[in-house]
C-alpha positions as CSV (number, residue, x, y, z in Angstrom):
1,X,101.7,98.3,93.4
2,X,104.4,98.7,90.4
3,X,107.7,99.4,91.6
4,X,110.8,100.5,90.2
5,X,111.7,98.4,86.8
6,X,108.6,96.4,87.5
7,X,109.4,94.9,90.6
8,X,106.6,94.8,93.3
9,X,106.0,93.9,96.7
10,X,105.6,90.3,97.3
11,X,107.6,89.3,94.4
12,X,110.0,86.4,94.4
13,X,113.3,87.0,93.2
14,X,116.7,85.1,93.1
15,X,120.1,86.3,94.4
16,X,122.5,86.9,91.9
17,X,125.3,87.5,94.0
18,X,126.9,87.8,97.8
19,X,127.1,85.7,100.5
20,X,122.7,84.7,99.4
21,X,123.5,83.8,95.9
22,X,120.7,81.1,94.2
23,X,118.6,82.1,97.6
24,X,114.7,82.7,97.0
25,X,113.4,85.6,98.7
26,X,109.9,88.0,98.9
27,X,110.3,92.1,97.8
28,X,109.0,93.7,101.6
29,X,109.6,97.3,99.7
30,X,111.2,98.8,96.6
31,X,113.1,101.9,97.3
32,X,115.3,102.5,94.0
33,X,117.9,101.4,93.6
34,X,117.0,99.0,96.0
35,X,115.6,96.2,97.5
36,X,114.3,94.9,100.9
37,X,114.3,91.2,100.6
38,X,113.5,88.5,102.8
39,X,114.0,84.8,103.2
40,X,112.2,83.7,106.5
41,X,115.0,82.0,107.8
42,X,118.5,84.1,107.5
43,X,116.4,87.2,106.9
44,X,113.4,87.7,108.9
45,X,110.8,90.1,108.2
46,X,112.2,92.3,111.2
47,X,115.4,93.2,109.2
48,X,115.3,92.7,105.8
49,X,118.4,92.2,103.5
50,X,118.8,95.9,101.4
51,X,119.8,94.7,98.3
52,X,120.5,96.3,94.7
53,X,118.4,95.7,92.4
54,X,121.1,94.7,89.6
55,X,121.8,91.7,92.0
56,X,118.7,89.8,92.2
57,X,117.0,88.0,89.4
58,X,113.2,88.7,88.7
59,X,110.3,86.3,88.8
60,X,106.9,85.9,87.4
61,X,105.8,84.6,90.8
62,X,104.4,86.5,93.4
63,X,103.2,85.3,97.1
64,X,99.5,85.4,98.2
65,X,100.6,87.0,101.4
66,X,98.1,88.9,102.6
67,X,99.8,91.0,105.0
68,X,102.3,92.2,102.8
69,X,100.0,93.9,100.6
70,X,98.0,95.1,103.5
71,X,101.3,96.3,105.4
72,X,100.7,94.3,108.4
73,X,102.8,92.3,110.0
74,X,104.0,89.3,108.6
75,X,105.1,86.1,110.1
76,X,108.1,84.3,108.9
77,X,106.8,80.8,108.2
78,X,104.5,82.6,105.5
79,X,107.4,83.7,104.0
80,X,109.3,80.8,104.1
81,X,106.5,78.5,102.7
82,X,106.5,80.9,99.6
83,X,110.3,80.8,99.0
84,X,109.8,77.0,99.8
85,X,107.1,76.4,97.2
86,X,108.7,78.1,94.7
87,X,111.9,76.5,94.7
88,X,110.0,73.0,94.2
């Protein structure tokens, strides 16, 4: 499940710049040079934010959400609550 410069799917990352800067968010898919990111609240899991990968700060954590590494569906209050329990 390695991705390009060892981001994966499910990751948490930070914003390191635009309008989402310091905003927590889960790696839907890596597709170099970027990244589909999502927040749960200003970007659902029905559009992801495409982002550049030079933007985003990396993480050690990575969500428990099973349907992301299933590729199912994936309801935005899951992701929210891991972008929420991170930040704490």
């Amino acid at each position: 499940m390695d991705g390009f410069d060892g981001f994966q799917i499910g990751q948490l990352v930070i914003s390191k710049a635009g309008r989402d800067k310091g905003t927590v968010m889960v790696v839907m898919s890596v597709e170099p040079p970027y990244l589909y990111l999502c927040d749960g609240k200003t970007r659902p899991a029905a559009r992801p934010k495409k982002k550049k990968i030079t933007h985003v700060q990396k993480t050690n954590a990575v969500s428990d959400i099973k349907g992301l590494i299933i590729g199912k569906k994936v309801k935005d209050s899951d992701i929210r609550r891991a972008c929420n329990d991170f930040a704490l």
